[in-house]
N, C-alpha and C positions, 0 to 999 in steps of 0.2 A: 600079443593079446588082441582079441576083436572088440573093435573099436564103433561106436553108431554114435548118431548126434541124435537128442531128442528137443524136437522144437516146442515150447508147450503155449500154444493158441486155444482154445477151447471151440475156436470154429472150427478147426482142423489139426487138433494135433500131428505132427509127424517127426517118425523115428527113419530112421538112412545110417545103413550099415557101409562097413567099407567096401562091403562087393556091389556097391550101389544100389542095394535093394532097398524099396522104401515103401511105408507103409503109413495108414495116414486113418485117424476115426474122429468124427464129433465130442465134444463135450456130454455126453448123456450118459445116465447110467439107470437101468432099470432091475428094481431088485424084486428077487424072484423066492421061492420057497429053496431053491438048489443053490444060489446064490447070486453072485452080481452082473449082470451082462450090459456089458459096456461098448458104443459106440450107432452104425445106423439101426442097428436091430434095438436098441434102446431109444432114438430115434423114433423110428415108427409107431413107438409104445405112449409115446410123450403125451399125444391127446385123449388117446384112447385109456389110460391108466394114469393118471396126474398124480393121484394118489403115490404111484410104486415107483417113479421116475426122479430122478435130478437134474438137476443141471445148472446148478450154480455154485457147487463145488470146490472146482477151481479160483470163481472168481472169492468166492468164501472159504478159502484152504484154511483149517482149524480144527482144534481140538473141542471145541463144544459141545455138547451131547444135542443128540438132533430128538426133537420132540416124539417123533414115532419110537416105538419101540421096535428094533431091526435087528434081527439073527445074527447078519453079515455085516452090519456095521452100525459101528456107536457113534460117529460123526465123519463131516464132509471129509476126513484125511485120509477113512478108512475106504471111502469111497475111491478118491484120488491114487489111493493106492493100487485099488482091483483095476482101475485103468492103467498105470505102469505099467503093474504086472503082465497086462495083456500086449501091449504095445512092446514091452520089452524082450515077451518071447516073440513078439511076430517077427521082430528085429532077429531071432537068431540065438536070444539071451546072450548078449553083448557083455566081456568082462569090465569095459571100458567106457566112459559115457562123459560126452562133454551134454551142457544144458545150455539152449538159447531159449531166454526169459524175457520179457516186456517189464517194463517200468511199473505197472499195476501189482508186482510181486512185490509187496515190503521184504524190509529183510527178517523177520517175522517168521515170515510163509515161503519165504527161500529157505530158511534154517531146517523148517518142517521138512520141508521137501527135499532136503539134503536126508535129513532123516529117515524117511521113507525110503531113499532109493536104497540108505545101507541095509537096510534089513530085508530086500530081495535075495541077495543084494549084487551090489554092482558099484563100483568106484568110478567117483565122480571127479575128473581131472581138469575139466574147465566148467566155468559159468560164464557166459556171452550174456549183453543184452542182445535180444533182439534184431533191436535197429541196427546198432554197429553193424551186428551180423550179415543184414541185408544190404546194406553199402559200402561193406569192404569188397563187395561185387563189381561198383560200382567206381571205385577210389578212380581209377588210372583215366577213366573217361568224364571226368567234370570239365567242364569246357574253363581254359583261361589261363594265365601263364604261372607254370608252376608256383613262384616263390609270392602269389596274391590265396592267400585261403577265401576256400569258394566254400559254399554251404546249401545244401538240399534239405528239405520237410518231409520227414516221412513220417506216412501213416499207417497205422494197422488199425485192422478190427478185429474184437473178439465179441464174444457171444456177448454181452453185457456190458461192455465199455471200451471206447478207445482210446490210445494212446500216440502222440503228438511228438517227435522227436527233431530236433534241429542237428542235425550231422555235419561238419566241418571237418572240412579236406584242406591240409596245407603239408604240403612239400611233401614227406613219404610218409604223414601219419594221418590217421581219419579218428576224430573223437565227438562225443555227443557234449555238445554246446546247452541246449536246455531240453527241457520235457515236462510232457502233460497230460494228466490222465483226465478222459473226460468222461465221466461212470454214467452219461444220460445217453450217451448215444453207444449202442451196441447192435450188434446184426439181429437178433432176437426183439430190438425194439421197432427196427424197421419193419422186420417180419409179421409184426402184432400187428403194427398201423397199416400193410399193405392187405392182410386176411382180412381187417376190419372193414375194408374198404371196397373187397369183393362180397361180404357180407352184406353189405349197403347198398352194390349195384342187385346181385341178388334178390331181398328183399323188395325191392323196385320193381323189379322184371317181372319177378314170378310169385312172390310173397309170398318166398321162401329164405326162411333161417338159417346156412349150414352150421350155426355156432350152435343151435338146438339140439344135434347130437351129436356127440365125441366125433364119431364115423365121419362124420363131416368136416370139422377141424381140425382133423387130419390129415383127410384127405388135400384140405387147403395150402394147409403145411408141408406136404409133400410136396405139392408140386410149385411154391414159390422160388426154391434156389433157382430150375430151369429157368422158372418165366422171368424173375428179376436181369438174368445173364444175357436175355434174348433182345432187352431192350437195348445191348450195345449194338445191335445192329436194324433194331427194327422201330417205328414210332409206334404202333399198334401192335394187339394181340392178343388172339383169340384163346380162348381155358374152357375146358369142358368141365364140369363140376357133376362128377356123381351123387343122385340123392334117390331120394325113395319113389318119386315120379319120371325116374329114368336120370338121362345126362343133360347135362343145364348149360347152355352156353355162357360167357359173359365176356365183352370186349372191353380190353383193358387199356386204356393210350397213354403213352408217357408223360404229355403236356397236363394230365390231371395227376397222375404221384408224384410227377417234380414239385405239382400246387401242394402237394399233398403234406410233403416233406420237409418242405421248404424249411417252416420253422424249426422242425428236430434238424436237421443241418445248417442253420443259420449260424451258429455259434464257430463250426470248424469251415464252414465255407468262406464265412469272415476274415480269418486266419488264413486259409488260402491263396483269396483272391490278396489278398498284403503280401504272399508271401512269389503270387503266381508270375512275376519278372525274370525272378532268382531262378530256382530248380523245386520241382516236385515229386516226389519219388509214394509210388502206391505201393504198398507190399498186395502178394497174391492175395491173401484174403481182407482187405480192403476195398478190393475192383470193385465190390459193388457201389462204394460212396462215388466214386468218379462214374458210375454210369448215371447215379440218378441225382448226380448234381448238374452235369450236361454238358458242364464248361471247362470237362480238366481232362478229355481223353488224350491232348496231346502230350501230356505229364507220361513220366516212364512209369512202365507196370513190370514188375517184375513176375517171376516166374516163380513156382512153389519150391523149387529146392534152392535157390541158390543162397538164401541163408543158413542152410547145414553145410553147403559145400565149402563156403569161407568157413565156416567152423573145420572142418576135417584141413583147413589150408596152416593152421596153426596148431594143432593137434602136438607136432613135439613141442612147439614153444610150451603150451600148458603142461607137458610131462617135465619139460625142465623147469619149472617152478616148484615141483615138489608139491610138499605138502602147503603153500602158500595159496590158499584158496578164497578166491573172490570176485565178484561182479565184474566182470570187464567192461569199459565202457570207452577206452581209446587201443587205439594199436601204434607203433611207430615201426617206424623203420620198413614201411609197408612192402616196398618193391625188392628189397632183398630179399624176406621172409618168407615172398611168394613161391621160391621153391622147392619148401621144404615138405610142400604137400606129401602127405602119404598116398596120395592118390595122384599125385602129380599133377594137380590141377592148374590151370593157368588163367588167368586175367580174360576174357573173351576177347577175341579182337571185331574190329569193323567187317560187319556182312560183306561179301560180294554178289551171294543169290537168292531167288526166290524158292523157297521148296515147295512142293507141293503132289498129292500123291507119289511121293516117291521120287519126281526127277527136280533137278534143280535146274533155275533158269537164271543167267545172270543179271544183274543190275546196273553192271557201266557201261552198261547201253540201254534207252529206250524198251522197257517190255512192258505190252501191254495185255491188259486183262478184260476179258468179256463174257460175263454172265448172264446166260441169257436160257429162259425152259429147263432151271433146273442145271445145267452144263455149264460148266469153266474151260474156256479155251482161252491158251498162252503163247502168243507171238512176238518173235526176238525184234520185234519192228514198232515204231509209231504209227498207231491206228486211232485217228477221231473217233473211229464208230465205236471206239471199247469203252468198257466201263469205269475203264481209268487206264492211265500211262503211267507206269513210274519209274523212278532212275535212282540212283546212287551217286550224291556228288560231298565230299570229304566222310562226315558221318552222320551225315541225315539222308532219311527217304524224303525223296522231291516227287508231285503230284505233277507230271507235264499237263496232263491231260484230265477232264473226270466228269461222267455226265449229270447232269444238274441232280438228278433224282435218286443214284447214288450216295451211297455212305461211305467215307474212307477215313479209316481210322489209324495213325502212324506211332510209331513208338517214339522217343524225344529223340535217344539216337538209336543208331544202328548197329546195336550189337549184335554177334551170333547167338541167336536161342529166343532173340526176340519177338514179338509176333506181333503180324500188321491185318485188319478187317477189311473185306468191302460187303457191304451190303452184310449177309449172315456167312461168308465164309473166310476162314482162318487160314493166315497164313504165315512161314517160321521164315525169319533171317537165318540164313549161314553162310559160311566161310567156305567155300573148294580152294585151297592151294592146287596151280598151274593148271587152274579149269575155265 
């Protein structure tokens, strides 16, 4: 039978079939006279139509009847559902479906959503948390001697609230230790305080409103994901802000939405810094707390699929449970189980090179990097004059070299699929065997 993992975040939901195909939409859903259209094309609709738009759905999964009176649905489930439904043809219409879920799901609104998917329908053979999900990627690379349990903090964000997971790794099992849902800080609340703030430089500059008409606060909202991401490599930054007197500049520098922020992240920054000795693990859609807190890029950041992919990694163990259906929230017996993947997936091992368009360079030696007019050039040599040096010594990237003016951004270790910054360009760890 075909088998997909569905991850359910509301900043990005994603669904990943066995053929690796994967597909991924916002929490929004904008209802129309035809019916419900769900993801960035409901999106784009959000300021411009408030009225006709959702988007708290998810974090309000229920049966309640929603105050509008609506064609296509009598409350947030009905909603919830036209996004499945869309996500799970993009998948392929999968007969098979494991769920990785966050701690913010009571079991309530798991029940629900169990419900929902049988009436696509589609059988649902596992239920993951989340977290687990995301540092079972993780299990085999915690630094320390096996028979000592070691333990990582991991965070996510969703459109409306984050959750706080303590993950402990000992001998061949990984289980969640505690957790925490924190409902005030959500990407949607960052997103209000950073529009309000270009709104305010705006008014300043030009005494001009864009919160004045929709067109505008949209326009706002559009282009925040970019410029939020641009501060991991940049202090400043310039935004063009279309209005009715043409396009509007406005300079935005990170040393003011760090002040800015400060307070809405005091609370999990708090928890961090108690927590930042040990291990700190960022899920993808979290990267943005760790850019604009300022002091956690050396924390691992993981990559958007590799929580479906430990999902697909136990895929028969959840068939052989049968009908025994329930939240997962430890694994044992980790390193045996690994190779049962259906996909034959395996643990990443430690990088040996740098990639980048296309050719790989290696790392146990001295390469260095220099960007300079737009152009990235890669020599197998120690050069002072680059923009950095770097090297591979057990499983960390080591910085020989790096010029003061420079940004360099490392991942905690060095695994394949990882990715490392300088300045604004991206760069992936991997593995060549006999290269």
């Amino acid at each position: 039978m075909r088998l997909a993992v569905l991850e359910l975040n509301d900043q990005a939901l994603l669904i990943k079939n066995q053929d690796g195909e994967m597909f991924s939409e916002p929490g929004f859903a904008l209802h129309t006279s035809d019916g419900i259209v769900t993801g960035i094309e409901a999106r784009k609709q959000a300021w411009l139509q408030p009225q006709n738009v959702y988007r708290q759905y998810w974090r309000n999964l229920n049966q309640t009847e929603l105050s509008a009176d609506l064609p296509w649905a009598r409350h947030h489930a009905d909603i919830a559902f036209a996004q499945l439904k869309t996500l799970l043809n993009s998948a392929g219409a999968p007969e098979q479906l494991i769920i990785s879920v966050a701690a913010c799901f009571d079991d309530e609104q798991l029940s629900l959503l169990l419900g929902l998917l049988s009436a696509i329908p589609v059988e649902v053979i596992g239920v993951v948390d989340s977290s687990l999900a995301d540092c079972m990627f993780i299990a085999n690379h915690v630094h320390g001697p096996k028979e000592e349990a070691k333990t990582t903090l991991h965070i996510d964000l969703h459109l409306f609230q984050s959750v706080v997971s303590q993950i402990t790794f000992h001998q061949d099992s990984v289980q969640i230790t505690a957790q925490r849902v924190l409902p005030e800080l959500g990407a949607m609340d960052i997103y209000s305080l950073l529009a309000k703030h270009i709104r305010d430089k705006l008014v300043k500059n030009f005494r001009f409103d864009p919160m004045d008409a929709p067109q505008g606060e949209q326009a706002i909202h559009d282009l925040l994901p970019d410029w939020v991401i641009r501060f991991e490599s940049q202090a400043e930054y310039g935004m063009v802000i279309p209005s009715p007197r043409g396009d509007l500049p406005v300079m935005l520098y990170k040393w003011e939405v760090l002040e800015l922020l400060s307070s809405r992240l005091n609370k999990l920054s708090s928890m961090l810094r108690q927590f930042a000795d040990n291990d700190v693990t960022f899920s993808k859609n979290a990267r943005m707390i760790s850019v604009l807190t300022d002091e956690f890029h050396a924390s691992r950041h993981l990559k958007t699929y590799q929580g479906v992919d430990s999902c697909f990694k136990f895929a028969d163990d959840f068939l052989a449970e049968g009908d025994s259906l329930h939240r997962i929230t430890s694994i044992q017996q980790l390193e045996d189980k690994s190779a049962k993947s259906p996909l034959e997936l395996r643990p990443p091992g430690t990088a040996t090179h740098l990639l980048y368009e296309g050719q790989a360079w290696p790392l146990r030696q001295p390469l260095s990097i220099t960007i300079e007019g737009g152009r990235v050039q890669l020599l197998e040599r120690h050069e002072n004059s680059a923009t950095a040096v770097l090297i591979i010594e057990g499983e960390a990237v080591k910085v020989l070299h790096k010029n003061p003016k420079a940004i360099v951004e490392l991942p905690h270790i060095a695994l394949c699929g990882m990715e490392l910054f300088i300045n604004a360009y991206r760069f992936e760890l991997i593995e060549v065997c006999n290269g």
